[in-house]
N, C-alpha and C positions, 0 to 999 in steps of 0.2 A: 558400499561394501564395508563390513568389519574385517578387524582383525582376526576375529574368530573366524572369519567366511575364509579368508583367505588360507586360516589353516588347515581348514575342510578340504580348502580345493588341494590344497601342497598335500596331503594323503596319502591322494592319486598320485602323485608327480615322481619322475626318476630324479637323483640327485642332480643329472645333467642338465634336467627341464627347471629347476628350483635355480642352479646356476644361472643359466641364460635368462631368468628373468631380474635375477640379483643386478646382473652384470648390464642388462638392457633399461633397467632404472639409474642405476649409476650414471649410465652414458647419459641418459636423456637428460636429467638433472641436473651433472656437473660437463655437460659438454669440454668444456674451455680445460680441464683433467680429465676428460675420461677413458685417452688412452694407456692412464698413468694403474690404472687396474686392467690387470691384463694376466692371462690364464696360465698357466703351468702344465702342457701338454704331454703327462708324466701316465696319465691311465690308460686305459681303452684294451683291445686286442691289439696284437701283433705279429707279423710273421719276426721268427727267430731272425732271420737278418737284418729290421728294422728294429727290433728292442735291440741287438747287437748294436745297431748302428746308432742309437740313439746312446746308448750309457759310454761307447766311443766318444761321443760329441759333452758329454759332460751330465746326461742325465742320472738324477740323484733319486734312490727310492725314498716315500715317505716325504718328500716335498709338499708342501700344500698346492690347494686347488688355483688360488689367487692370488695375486700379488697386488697391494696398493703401496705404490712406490711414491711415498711423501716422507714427510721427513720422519726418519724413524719407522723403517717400513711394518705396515702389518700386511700379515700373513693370515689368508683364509683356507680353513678347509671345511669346504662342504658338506654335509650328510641330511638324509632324510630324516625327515621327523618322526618321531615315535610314531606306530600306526597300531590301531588297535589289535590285539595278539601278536605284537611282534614289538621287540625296544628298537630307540630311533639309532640310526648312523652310529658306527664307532668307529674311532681311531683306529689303525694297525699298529703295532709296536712301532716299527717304524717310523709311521707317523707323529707318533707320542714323543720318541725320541729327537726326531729332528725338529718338533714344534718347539722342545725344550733349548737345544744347540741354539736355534734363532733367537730364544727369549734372551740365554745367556748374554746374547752377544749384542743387545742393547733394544734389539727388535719386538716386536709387538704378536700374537698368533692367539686364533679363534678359532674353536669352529661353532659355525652357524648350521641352524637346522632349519633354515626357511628364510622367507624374508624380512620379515621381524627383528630375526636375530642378527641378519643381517645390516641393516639398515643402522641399528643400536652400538653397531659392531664400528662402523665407518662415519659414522658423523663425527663421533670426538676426536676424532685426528685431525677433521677439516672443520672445527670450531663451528660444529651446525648441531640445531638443539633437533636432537633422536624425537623427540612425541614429534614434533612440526613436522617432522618428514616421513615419518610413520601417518599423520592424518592426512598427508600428500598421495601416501600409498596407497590408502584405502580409499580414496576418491577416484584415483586414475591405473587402479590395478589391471581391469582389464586391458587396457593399453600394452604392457609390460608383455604381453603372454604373445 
């Protein structure tokens, strides 16, 4: 499989389905850290007493998707990729803003539109060369799904 194939298939994909394959490479690859990228359970529906209850407990709008907690955390936030007749994923204001607050404050923040961008996204923190694991990708992508 290419790189291109994969972006073919990510098209189709909800941002949620492009996550869980991000996040399901991660694991498999870096086992020994991989619980060290871990989700931000900030989206989805909700009934009002459970968004209540959650921004109660310290939930913050506009957080990102992911968190890889190494030295110098980066921050991911997900979006679909450009599809044809429509532009890819954007930030919400909020998004934008708090992606900035975290730079400020010595942190790292990305968003990725697939796993490509992904992957390119998270090697250089963990001193791993991005193409070598990009042609990891594409040999064992179906695995990921």
């Amino acid at each position: 499989m290419t790189e291109e194939d994969i972006r073919a298939l990510e098209m189709r994909y909800s941002e949620s389905k492009i996550q869980h394959i991000c996040v399901c490479w991660f694991r498999r690859t870096h086992p020994e850290i991989g619980s060290l990228l871990y989700a931000v359970p900030n989206g989805g529906a909700r009934t009002p007493t459970a968004a209540a209850m959650m921004k109660y407990e310290g939930a913050v709008s506009g957080v990102a998707d992911l968190c890889l907690a190494v030295e110098k955390s980066l921050y991911i936030e997900m979006k679909v990729p450009k599809r044809p007749g429509s532009s890819a994923g954007r930030q919400s204001a909020n998004q934008k803003e708090w992606g900035a607050l975290a730079e400020r404050h010595g942190n790292r923040y990305v968003v990725c539109h697939g796993i490509a961008e992904f992957v390119r996204a998270v090697c250089p923190p963990l001193n791993e060369d991005a193409e070598a694991a990009m042609k990891e990708v594409c040999d064992k992508y179906p695995t990921y799904r």
